[in-house]
Steps between C-alpha positions, in 0.01 A plus 500: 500500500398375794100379441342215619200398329223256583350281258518239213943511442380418120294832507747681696806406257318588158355852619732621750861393427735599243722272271836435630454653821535242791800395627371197758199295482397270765242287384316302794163360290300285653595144461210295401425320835176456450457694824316840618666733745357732744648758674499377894434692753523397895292575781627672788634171675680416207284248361379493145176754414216291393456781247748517212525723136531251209886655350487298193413189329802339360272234292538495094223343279528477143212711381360818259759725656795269532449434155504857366767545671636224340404630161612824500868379622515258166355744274780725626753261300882396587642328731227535753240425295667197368601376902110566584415267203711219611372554835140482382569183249670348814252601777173593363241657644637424883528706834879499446413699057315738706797586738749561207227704316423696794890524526635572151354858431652619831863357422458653166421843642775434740744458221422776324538742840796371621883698443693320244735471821231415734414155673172316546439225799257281490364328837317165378454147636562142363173464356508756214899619564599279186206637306586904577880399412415412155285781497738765660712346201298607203471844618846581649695223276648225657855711468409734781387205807723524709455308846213304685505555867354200634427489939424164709261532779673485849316128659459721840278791244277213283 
């Protein structure tokens, strides 16, 4: 109760976490923008630091990793397995397979921690939303979706 760990959520959810023991997950992945983010920091009139810590790259290429990953989720069998196989057939080797294979183990590992009564949200934008929907679908079943919240930029914030 109470922990906060630090590290790979993949890692984290197969060593550390029971089955059936979450009741809320908040998923915020990165989106695939094709963007890296630093951490900012300001100099003492405000401005922005000329130094900066890289946070993350949020860049997916289809490669040796992405497709173990890959692999291992269709070797797996079911539903998954058969969703990542469409997705491949339909995708192929692209930025976009990488994402879902990077994504799939963790939603599985998800599932398998989270309270029959408990509730998963997943933060996502347009480019892969439709993609993690059909995914979210072959490991939760389409049966238990229940809402997309869906937020338009104020002009005055763009």
């Amino acid at each position: 109760m109470n922990q906060l760990y630090y590290g790979d959520n993949l890692d984290v959810l197969r060593r550390h976490l029971d089955d059936a023991s979450v009741d809320l997950v908040y998923l915020d992945p990165p989106f695939n923008s094709n963007a890296s983010y630093n951490v900012l920091f300001a100099e003492h009139d405000g401005t922005r630091a000329a130094s900066q810590i890289k946070a993350f790259e949020d860049t997916w290429k289809w490669d040796e990793s992405a497709a173990r990953a890959c692999a291992e989720v269709i070797e797996a069998g079911g539903k998954v397995s058969q969703a990542m196989q469409a997705f491949r057939t339909f995708l192929g080797d692209s930025d976009m397979m990488a994402y879902l294979a990077m994504m799939a183990p963790r939603l599985v590992e998800l599932r398998r921690v989270l309270k029959q009564t408990g509730s998963l949200y997943l933060h996502s934008d347009p480019t892969a939303s439709h993609y993690l929907k059909m995914l979210l679908d072959a490991v939760f079943g389409p049966m238990n979706f229940r809402n997309e919240i869906i937020w338009k930029a104020n002009e005055r914030t763009q």
